[in-house]
N, C-alpha and C positions, 0 to 999 in steps of 0.2 A: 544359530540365528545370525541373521545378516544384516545391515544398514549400506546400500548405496544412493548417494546421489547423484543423479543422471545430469541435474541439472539444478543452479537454487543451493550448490554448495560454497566450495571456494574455487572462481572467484563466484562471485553474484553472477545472477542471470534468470531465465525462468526456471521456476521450481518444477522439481521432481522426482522427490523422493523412494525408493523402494522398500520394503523393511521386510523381509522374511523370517519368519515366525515357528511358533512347534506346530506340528502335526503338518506338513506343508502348505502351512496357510501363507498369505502375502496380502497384504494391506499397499496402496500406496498414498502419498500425500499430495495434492495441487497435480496442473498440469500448466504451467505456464507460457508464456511469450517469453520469448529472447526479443530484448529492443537495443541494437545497434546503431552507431553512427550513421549520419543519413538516412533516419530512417528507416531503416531495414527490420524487418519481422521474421523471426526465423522460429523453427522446435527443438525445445532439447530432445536427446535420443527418447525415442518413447519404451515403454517396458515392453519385454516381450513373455509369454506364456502367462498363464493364471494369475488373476488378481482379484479376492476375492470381496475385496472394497477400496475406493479410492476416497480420502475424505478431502473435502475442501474447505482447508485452513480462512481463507478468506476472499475477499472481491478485485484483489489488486489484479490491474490486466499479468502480472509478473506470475502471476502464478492460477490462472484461471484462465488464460488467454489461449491454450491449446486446449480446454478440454473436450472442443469435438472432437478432435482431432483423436487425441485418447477412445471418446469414444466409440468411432468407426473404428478403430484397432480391439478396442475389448468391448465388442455391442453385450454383452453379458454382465460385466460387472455394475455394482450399483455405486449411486454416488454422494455421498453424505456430506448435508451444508446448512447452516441456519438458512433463514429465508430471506435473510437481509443479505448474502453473500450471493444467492440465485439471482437476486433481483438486479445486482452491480453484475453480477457477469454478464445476463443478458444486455445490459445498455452497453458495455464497453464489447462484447463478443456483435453486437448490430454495428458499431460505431467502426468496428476498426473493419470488418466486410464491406461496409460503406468506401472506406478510405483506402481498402486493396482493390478495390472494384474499380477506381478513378483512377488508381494509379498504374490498373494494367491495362486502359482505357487509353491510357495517355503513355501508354512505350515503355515505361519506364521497368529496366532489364531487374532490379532485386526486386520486384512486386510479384508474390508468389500467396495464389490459395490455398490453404492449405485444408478446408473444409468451405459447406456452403450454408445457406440458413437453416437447411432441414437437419444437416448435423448439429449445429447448434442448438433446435428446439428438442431433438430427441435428447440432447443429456438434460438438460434442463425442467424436463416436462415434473412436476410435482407428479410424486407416488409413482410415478413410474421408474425411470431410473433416477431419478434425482428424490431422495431420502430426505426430507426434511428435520430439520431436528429443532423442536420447540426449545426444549430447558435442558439445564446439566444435570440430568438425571442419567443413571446408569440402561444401556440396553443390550441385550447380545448380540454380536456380529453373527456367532455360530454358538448351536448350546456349549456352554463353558466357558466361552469368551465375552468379556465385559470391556464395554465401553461408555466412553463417557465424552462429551466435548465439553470444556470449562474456558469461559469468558477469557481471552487474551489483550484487551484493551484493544490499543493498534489502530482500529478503524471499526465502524458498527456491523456487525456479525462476525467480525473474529473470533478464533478458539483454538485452544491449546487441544489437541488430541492426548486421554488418559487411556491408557490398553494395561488391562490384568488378563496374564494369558492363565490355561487352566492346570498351569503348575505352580501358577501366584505369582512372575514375574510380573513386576511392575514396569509399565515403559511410558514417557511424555513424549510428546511431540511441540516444543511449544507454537511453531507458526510464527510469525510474526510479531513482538508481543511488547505492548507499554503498560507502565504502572502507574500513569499518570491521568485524574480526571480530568476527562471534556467534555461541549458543554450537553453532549450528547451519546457520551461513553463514559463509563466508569472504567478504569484501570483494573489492571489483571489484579489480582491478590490469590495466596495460596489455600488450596483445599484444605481444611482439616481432619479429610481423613484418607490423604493421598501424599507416600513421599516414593519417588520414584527410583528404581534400580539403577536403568539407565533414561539418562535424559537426553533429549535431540533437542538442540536451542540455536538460536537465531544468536549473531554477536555483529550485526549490520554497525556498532557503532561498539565494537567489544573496547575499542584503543581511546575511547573521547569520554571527556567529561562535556557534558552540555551543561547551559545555563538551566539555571532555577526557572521550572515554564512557567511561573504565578507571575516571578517575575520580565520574564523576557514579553509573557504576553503584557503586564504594561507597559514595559518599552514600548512593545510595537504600538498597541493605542495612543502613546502620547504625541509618538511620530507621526499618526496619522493625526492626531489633534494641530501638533503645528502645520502642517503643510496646507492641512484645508483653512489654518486662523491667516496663512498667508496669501489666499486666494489659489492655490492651485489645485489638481487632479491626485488623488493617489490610484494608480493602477496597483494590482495587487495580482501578479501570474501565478494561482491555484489548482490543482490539482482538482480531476471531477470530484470524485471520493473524497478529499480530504477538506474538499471549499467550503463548505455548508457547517462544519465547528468550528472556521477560521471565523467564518463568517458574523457567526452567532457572537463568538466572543468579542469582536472589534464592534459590534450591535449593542450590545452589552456595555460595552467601556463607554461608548463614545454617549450611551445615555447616563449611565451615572456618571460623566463630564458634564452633563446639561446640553449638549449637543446635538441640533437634531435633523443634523444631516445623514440620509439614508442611507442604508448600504446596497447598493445594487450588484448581483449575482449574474454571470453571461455565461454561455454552453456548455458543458455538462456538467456542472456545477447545478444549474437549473435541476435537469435529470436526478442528479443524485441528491438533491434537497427531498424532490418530493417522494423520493424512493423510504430516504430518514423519517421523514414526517410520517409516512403510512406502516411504518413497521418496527415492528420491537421484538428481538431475534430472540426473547428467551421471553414470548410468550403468548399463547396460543390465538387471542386475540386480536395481535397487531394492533396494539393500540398506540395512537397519535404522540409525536415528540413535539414538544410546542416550539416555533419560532419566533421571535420577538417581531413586532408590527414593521418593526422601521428596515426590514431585508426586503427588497423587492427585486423580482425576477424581468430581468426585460422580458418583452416582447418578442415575437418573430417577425419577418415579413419586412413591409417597408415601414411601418408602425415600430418596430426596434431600431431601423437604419435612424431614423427622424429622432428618436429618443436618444441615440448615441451621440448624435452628434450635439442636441440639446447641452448631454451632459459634460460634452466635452469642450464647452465655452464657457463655464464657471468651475467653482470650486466640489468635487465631487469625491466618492469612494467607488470604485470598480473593483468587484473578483470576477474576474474569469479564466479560463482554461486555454489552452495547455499550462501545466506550471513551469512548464521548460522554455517554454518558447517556442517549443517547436509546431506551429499551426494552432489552430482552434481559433475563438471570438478575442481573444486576448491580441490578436494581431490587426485587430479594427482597431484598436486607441492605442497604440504602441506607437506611430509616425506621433500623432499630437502632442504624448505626453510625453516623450523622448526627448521632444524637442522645445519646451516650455521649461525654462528656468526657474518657475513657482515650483513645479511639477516633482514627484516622486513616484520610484516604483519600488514597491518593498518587497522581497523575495523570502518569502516565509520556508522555503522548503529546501530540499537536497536539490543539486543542480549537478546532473550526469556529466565528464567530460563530453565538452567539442558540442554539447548544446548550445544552444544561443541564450540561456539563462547565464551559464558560465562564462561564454565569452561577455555578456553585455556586464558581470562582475568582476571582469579580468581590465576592460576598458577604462580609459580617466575619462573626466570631464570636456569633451569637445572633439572627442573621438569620434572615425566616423562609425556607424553601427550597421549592418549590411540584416535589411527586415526579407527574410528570401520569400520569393512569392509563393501562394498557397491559395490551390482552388484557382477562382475567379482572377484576384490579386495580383498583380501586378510585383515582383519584387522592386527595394529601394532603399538607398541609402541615404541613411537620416542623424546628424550629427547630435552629440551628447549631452543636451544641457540641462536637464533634469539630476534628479539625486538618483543612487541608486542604493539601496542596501538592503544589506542579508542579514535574517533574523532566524533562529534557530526554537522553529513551532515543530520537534519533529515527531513525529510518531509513533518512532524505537525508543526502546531503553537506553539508557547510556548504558554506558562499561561501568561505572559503578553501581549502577542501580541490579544490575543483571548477575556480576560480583556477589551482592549480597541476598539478591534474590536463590541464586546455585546456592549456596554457601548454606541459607534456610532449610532448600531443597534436600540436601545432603544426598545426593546419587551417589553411585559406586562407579559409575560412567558416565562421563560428560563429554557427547558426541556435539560438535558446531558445525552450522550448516549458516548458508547467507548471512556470507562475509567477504571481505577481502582478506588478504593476509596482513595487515594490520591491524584488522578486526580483529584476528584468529590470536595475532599475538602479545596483543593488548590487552585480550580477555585473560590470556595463559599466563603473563606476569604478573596480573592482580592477585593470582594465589599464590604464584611460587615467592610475591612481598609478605602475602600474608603468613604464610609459612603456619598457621596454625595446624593444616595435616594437610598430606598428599592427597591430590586427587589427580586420577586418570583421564587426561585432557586430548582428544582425541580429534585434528581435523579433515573433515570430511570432504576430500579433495571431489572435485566431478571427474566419474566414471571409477573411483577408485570403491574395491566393497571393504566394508568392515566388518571382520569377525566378531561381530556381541558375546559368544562364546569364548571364546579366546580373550578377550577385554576383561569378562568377568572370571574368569579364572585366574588371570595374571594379579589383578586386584584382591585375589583371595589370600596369594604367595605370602 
């Protein structure tokens, strides 16, 4: 048996996992986007020969953003995902065909297709290739073969892949994974009647302690309490995916403050509210996530234009999208609020080198800040006098949470994937402190295979 990572291992980038199995079966994991400086969209290597399911860890464009692409390469394999993972790939796999489509419209030499809509709705289509999976119940891939997907926190339809092949090995895949409630995900916690041989894990943050999220998410509420008691804007640059439990929670605070100024939602943010509201990944239903009255979703049209700018002459809360900076609704009130000394932008999330999130937290106050054009937009440089800060809402595990989560696990194999190599070896120092027993700590470099055989024999020694 084998684990390679094509792509999605060390360092980060789009997922994609192989895992070769007994009896010559192959399973794969995600099929991701690679997203580069500037811009650029690229594929990790994709698999090649039999695969005899690919499961989809979850909705992040990082690892769901190739899967047409996979699928014109393997039109046979099938592809297993909660419905709340289908539902985020489709918006972000139309979004980003939208935005290669403009950009090979307008010259620009890295704008490359690499599938068209019809690839897209063919992986996608329910019951046909695309496998639904209601609840974490057990089902077989192939008779003898058991599988299971178990809740991975992360984001809403994540999941840990559970494989018992039909000599009893146990194998995890964990995907992506947090232990921490939000206000529309419950945190990973472990199966009680699953501990796995070899584990594949995620260590995106294996070398950091994060703060306490009960508490950092009151920081961030009270930050947004002072800037609106001083009259100005807080802009808030969110991710689609992840804006809508930012959302809820600062909706949330800012009423049990007494406060009852609204929170307003802009571009796919919108999308992915009401994708959360109509669906519930583990159960057959889809029944309704409530959101709190005081989130309102702008508008489109010139009916949004008029609204924004409404909002952007008194004291306001704004989420919208990119949470990088790099394009989306978020660069309509980025001149205003940038440049309003009431003003704040609060950066809840991971900020990629050489984005324009990072640079605008690398800059002081009265810097100039270069807003690049996008679309219609005009580019422009707009000086610093707003606040800027970073707050840590994030959606991974820490390194200690992940520490003691393994440590629970008690595998014989601890394979890491999506990481950096400070991930890799921050995660690997936490047990060689703890020193309570050796474990076989194994990273899974891209393109490199790992023997699982070999791993577990040498463990046996």
């Amino acid at each position: 048996m084998k684990f390679t990572a094509l792509g999605g291992g060390i360092p980060l980038g789009g997922s994609h996992h192989i895992l070769n199995l007994e009896e010559g079966r192959r399973v794969a994991f995600d099929c991701g986007a690679i997203q580069s400086q500037g811009g650029k969209i690229s594929a990790p290597p994709i698999a090649e020969g039999n695969i005899d399911a690919l499961f989809a860890t979850h909705g992040h464009f990082d690892h769901v953003g190739m899967l047409p692409l996979f699928g014109k390469m393997h039109p046979e394999t099938p592809i297993y995902g909660t419905e709340v993972t289908r539902r985020f790939a489709s918006m972000l796999l139309g979004d980003s065909l939208k935005i290669t489509r403009k950009k090979i419209e307008a010259g620009e030499k890295n704008a490359q297709a690499y599938f068209n809509i019809a690839d897209a709705i063919r992986v996608l289509t329910r019951h046909e290739r695309y496998k639904q999976v209601l609840r974490p119940e057990w089902f077989e891939l192939k008779p003898g073969w058991k599988i299971r997907f178990w809740p991975a926190g992360h984001i809403n339809g994540a999941v840990s892949s559970q494989i018992i092949t039909p000599k009893g090995l146990k194998i995890m895949h964990s995907g992506d994974i947090s232990f921490t409630n939000m206000p529309t995900i419950k945190g990973a916690d472990i199966a009680p009647d699953f501990r796995p041989d070899v584990l594949i894990t995620e260590a995106t943050y294996g070398d950091r302690d994060l703060p306490n999220r009960a508490a950092e998410e009151q920081r961030f509420v009270n930050r947004v309490i002072e800037v609106l008691r001083r009259g100005g804007q807080v802009l808030i640059p969110a991710f689609g995916i992840t804006g809508p439990n930012i959302a809820i929670t600062l909706a949330r605070g800012l009423t049990a403050a007494g406060i009852d100024t609204p929170i307003h939602i802009d571009g796919m943010i919108r999308k992915a509210a009401r994708i959360i509201y109509g669906s519930s990944e583990w159960n057959a239903e889809n029944k309704s996530v409530p959101f709190p009255d005081n989130i309102i979703c702008m508008p489109d049209g010139r009916e949004g234009y008029i609204h924004r700018q409404r909002l952007l002459s008194g004291p306001a809360v704004i989420l919208a999208s990119h949470g990088m900076l790099e394009g989306g609704k978020i660069m309509e009130y980025l001149p205003t609020v940038l440049s309003n000394p009431l003003g704040a932008i609060l950066i809840p999330g991971y900020q990629a080198e050489g984005t324009g999130g990072r640079k605008l937290l690398e800059l002081e106050r009265g810097a100039n800040f270069l807003i690049p054009g996008f679309e219609r937009r005009k580019g422009e440089v707009v000086s610093i006098y707003c606040d800027v800060e970073r707050f840590y809402l994030s959606s991974h595990a820490s390194g200690p949470e992940l520490a003691n989560w393994i440590e629970e696990l008690d595998p014989k194999v601890l394979i890491v994937v999506h990481a950096t190599a400070e991930g890799f070896a921050g995660l690997k120092r936490r047990f060689q402190e703890r020193a309570k027993r050796p474990l076989m700590i194994i990273p899974a470099f891209n393109g490199e295979e790992i023997s699982i055989d070999e791993c577990l024999a040498r463990r046996r020694v």
